[in-house]
N, C-alpha and C positions, 0 to 999 in steps of 0.2 A: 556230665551226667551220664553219656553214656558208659565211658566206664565203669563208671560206678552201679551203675545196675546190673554187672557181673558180676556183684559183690559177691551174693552168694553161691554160684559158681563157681568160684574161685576158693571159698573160704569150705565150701563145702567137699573141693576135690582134699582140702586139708585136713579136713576132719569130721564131724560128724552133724556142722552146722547145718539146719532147715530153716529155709525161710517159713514167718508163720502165712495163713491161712486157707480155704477150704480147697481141698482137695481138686482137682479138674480130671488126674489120671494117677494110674500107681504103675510103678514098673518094675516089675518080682518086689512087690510088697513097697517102694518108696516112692511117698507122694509125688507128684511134679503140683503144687501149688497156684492161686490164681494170681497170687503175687508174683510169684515165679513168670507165670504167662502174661501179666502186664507189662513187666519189665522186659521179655523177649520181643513185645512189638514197641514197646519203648527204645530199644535197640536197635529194632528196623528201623531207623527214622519215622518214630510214630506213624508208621503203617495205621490206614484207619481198620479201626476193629470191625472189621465184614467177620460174615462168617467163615468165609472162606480163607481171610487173613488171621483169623482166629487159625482155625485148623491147622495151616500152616505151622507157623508158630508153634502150636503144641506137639506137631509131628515132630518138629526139630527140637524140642526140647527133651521129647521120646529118644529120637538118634541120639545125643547127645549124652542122655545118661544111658543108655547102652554101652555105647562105649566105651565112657567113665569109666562103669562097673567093670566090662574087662581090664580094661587098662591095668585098675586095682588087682584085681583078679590075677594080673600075667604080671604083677610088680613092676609096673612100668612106672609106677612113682617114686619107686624106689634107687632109679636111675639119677647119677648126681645130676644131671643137666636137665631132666624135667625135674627134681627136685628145685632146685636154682630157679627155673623157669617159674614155678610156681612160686616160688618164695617172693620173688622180685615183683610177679604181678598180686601178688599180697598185700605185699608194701606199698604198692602204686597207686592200688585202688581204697587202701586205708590213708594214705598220706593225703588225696585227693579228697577223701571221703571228710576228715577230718578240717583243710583250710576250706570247704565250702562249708562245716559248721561255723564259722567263723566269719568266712563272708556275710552269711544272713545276718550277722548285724550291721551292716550297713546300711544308712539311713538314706533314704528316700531325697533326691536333688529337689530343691525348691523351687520354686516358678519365677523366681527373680534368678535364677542359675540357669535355667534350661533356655532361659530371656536372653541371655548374657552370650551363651554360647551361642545361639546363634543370630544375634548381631556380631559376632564377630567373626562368625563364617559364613559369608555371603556370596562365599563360591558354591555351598554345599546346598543350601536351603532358599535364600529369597533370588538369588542369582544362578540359579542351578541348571545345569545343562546337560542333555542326552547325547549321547556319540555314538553315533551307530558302527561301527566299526567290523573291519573283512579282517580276516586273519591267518596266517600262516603259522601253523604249529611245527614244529623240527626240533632236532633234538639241537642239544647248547653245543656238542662237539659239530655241529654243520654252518655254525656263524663265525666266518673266517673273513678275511680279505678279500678276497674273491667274491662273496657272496656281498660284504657291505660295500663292492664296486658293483656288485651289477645290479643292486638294493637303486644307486643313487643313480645309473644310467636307465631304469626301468620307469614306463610310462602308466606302469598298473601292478596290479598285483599277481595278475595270469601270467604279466610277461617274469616275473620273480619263478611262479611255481612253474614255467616254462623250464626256468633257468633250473632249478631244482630238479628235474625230471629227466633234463639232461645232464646231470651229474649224479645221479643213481642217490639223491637224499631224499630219504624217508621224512614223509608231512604231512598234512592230511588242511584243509581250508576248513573254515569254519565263519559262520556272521553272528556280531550279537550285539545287543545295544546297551551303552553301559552309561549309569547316572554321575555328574560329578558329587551326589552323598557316597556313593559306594566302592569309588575308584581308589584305592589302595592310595594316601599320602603322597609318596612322592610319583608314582605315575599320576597322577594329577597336578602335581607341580610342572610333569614335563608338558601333559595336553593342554596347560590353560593356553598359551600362547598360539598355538597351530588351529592351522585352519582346513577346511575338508579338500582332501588329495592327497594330503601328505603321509608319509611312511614313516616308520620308525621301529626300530629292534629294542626286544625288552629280554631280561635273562631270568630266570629264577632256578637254581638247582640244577639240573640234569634237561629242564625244558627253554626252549625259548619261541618268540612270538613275534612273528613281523606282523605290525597290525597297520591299515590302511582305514583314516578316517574319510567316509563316505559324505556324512553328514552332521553337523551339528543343528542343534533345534532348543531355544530354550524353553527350559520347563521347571519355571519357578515354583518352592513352596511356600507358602503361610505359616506363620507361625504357627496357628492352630493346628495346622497339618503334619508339621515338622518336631512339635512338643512331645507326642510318644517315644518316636525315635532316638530325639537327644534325650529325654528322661531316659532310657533304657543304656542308651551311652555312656550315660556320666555314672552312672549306679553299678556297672560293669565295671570303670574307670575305680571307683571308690570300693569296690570288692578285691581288684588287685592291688590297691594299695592297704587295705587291711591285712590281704595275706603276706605282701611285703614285710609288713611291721612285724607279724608273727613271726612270719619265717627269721629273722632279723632276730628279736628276740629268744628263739629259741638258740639260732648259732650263741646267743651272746653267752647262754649258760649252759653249754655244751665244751667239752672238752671233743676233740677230731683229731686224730694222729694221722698223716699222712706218710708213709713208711717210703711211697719213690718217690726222691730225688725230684724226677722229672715235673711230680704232679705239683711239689714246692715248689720249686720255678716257676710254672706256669699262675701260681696262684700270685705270686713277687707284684706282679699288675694290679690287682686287685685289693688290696691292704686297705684303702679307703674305706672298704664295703665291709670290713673283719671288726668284729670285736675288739677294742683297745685292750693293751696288757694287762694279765690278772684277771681276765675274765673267761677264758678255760679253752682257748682254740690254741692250741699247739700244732706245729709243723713236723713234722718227724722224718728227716730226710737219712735217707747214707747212715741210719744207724745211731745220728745223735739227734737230740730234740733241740729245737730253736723256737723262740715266744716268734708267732706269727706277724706280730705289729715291729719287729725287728727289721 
């Protein structure tokens, strides 16, 4: 959603779209709208509408089309790579804008379903547990051998960031208390077992996290209490699998030339997930075409 409330934005840097309704400000003669200003604190992370959050908001959407306006002005969209730039987040925000028409038909999880899910997750809901957990943020190139020896001879986590302080790695600590509904699938497979003391290294991307649990505390829920939650789960659940089938359906009757080599190769994996032959996905590698279910 929130891209998509840059729609017009985006589609207006391309041409002469106005979002409709009443007016809030004009800037050398062109509206800034209240839709316009709903959608910019929609943007903030629904910032609540103070006045002052109001204000804001309008001010930057004043900046904003100033700028535009020169930008236009000095053909700076006439430039191939803000062109491109634009084109791409055109497409992004229509492509997007388009499978969440499609998700709204998805229907509504039953109460014999949201029942189901969770009795069968009784780690997440009637068994559910707080970890309060200390943490050592660093970056994924400082988890080395060295560091997971002195992780396993360390009797705390001051003496880790000791250890980190005297080798010049950048980290910062941090405490936070996290539930097992919310703990990310498989780090939660690794905490069911462990108990409070213990350390352990996690990786994602570019970041990694030594976390040390402090305390465990159960904090079971009710089903009653638990039913919003899994309703909004499984409906979420049942929205990417509608757009699945779209998407899915659309490659089916799409013809796709892939002209490098490289990028046919890489797709040779994947053939399971492609349109059967005669159904209009072509590979177009090196110059000659080959049916992609080949």
């Amino acid at each position: 959603m929130v891209a998509i409330v840059g729609l017009g934005t985006i589609l207006g840097a391309c041409g002469n779209f106005e979002l409709p309704g009443q007016p809030v400000a004009r800037v050398n003669g062109k509206p800034i709208t209240e839709q316009q200003l709903g959608n910019e604190l929609l943007r903030a992370a629904g910032a609540a509408q103070s006045g002052a959050e109001r204000g804001k908001a309008l001010q930057e959407l004043v900046d904003r089309e100033l700028l535009q306006a020169e930008a236009v002005r000095s053909r700076i969209d006439r430039d191939p790579h803000v062109a491109a730039a634009l084109e791409n987040a055109r497409a992004e925000i229509l492509a997007q804008a388009y499978l969440q028409s499609r998700v709204a038909y998805a229907s509504a999880p039953s109460r014999g379903e949201i029942r189901a899910y969770f009795d069968k997750h009784p780690e997440k809901f009637s068994s559910r547990k707080l970890f309060h957990l200390n943490e050592i943020v660093l970056p994924s190139t400082g988890v080395t051998a060295e560091l997971k020896a002195a992780v396993d001879g360390a009797r705390s986590l001051d003496d880790v960031s000791a250890w980190l302080d005297g080798h010049r790695i950048h980290h910062r600590q941090e405490r936070r208390v996290e539930s097992s509904t919310d703990l990310p699938e498989r780090l939660l497979t690794r905490m069911q077992g462990m108990q409070a003391g213990q350390m352990f290294i996690t990786q994602e991307g570019n970041s990694a996290s030594l976390l040390a649990i402090t305390e465990i505390q159960d904090s079971p829920l009710s089903f009653e209490a638990a039913a919003p939650q899994i309703e909004r789960l499984l409906l979420s659940r049942r929205g990417r699998q509608l757009g699945e089938s779209e998407l899915a359906r659309l490659r089916a009757g799409a013809r796709v030339e892939y002209v490098d080599g490289g990028v046919a190769s890489r797709l040779a994996g994947r053939q399971q997930s492609m349109p059967p032959p005669g159904q209009g996905l072509i590979v177009k590698a090196s110059g000659q075409k080959q049916d992609a279910a080949q």
